[in-house]
C-alpha positions as CSV (number, residue, x, y, z in Angstrom):
1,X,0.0,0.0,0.0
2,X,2.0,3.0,-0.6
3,X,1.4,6.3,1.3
4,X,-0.2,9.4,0.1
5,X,1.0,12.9,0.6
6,X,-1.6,13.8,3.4
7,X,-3.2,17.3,2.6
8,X,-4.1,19.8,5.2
9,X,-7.6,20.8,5.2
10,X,-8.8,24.1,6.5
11,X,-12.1,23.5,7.9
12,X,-13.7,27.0,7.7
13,X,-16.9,26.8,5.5
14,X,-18.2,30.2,6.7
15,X,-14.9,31.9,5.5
16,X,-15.1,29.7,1.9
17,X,-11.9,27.8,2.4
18,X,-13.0,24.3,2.0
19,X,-12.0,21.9,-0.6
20,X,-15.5,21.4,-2.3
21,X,-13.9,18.5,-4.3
22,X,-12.9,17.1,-0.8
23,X,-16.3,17.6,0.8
24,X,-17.8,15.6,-2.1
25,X,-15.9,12.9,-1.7
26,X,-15.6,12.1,2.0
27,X,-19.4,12.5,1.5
28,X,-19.8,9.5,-0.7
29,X,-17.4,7.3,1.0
30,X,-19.0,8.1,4.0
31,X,-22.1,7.2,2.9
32,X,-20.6,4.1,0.8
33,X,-20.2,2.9,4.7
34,X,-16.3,3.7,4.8
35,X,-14.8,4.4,8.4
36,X,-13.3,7.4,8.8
37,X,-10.0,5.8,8.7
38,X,-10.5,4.4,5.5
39,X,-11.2,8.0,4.2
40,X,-8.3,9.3,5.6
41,X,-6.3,7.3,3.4
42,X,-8.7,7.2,0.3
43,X,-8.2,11.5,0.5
44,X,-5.0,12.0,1.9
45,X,-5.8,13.8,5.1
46,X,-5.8,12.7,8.8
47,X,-9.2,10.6,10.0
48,X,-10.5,13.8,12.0
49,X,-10.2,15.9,9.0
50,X,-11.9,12.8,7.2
51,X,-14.7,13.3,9.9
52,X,-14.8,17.3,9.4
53,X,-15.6,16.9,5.8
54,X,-18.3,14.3,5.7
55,X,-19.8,16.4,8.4
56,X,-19.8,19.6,6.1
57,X,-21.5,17.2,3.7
58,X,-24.4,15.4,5.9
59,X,-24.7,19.3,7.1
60,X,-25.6,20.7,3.9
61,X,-27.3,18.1,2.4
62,X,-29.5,18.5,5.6
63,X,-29.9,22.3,4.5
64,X,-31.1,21.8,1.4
65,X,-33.5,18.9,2.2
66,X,-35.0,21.5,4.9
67,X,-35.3,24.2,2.5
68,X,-37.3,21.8,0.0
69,X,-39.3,20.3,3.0
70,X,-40.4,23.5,4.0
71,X,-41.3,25.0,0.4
72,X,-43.4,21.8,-0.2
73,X,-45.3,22.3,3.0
74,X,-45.6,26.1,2.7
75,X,-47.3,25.4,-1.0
76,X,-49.4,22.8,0.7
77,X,-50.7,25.4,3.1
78,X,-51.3,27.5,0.2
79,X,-53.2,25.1,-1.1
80,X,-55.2,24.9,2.1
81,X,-55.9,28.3,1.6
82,X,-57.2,28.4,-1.2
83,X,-59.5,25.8,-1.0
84,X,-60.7,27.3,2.4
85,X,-61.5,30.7,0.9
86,X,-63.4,28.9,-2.3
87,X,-65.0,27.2,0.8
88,X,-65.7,30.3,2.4
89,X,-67.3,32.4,-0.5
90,X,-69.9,29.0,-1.3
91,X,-70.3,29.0,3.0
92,X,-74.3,29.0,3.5
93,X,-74.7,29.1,7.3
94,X,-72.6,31.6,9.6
95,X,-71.6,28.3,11.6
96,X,-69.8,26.7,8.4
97,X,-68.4,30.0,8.2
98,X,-66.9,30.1,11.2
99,X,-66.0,27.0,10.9
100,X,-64.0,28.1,8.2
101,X,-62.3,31.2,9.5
102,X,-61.1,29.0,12.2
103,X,-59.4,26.6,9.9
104,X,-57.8,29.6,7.9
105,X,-56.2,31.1,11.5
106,X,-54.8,27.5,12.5
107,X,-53.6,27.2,9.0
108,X,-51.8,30.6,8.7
109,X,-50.4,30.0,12.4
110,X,-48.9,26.6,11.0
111,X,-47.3,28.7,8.1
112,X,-46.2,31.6,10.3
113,X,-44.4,29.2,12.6
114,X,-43.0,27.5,9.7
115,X,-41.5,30.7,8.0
116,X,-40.4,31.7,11.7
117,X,-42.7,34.7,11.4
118,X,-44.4,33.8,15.0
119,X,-43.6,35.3,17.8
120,X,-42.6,33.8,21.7
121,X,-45.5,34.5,24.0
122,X,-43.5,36.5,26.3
123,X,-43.0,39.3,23.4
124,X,-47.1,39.6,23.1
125,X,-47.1,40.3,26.7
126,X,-45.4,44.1,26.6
């Protein structure tokens, strides 16, 4: 087995200094099941640096998968909404209207905690 040159990896991601290449990889091993030793070798740098960059990876593939997450649920809310309104204007009986415009609050609570638009009770207080 011969030995690689190991590489130093600065592990700064808010200052831009990581090797996107790096992250990439140590992400698929990782994910191929590889121990971080393994990694090491397979990219050249020490195990802990191995572990630093699969974390950057799991980190913003968790990111992402948030941010879709919470754009598919915001368009089903808005979907919600829409169908409660069309509900609303066909509404016969104050009661099933009511009924309504309490289902349209919950709904836009759900989406203002969701956008993290809601504020903590103690702030309604002053």
């Amino acid at each position: 087995m011969s030995k690689k040159n190991k590489t130093t990896v600065l592990l700064k991601p808010e200052e831009g200094r990581v090797d996107e290449a790096l992250v990439a990889r140590a992400f698929e091993l990782r994910r191929d099941g590889l121990d971080y030793a393994g990694m090491a070798e397979e990219l050249g740098v020490e195990p802990f640096e191995a572990q630093q960059l699969a974390l950057v990876g799991f980190s913003r593939l968790a990111a992402e998968e948030t941010e879709v997450l919470r754009a598919q649920t915001e368009a089903r809310y808005d979907d919600v909404l829409r169908r409660l309104y069309s509900d609303l204007r066909v509404a016969t009986s104050q009661n099933g209207r009511n009924s309504i415009y309490a289902l349209i609050l919950k709904t836009e609570a759900q989406r203002t905690k969701l956008l993290g638009l809601d504020l903590p009770p103690e702030a309604l207080d002053a």
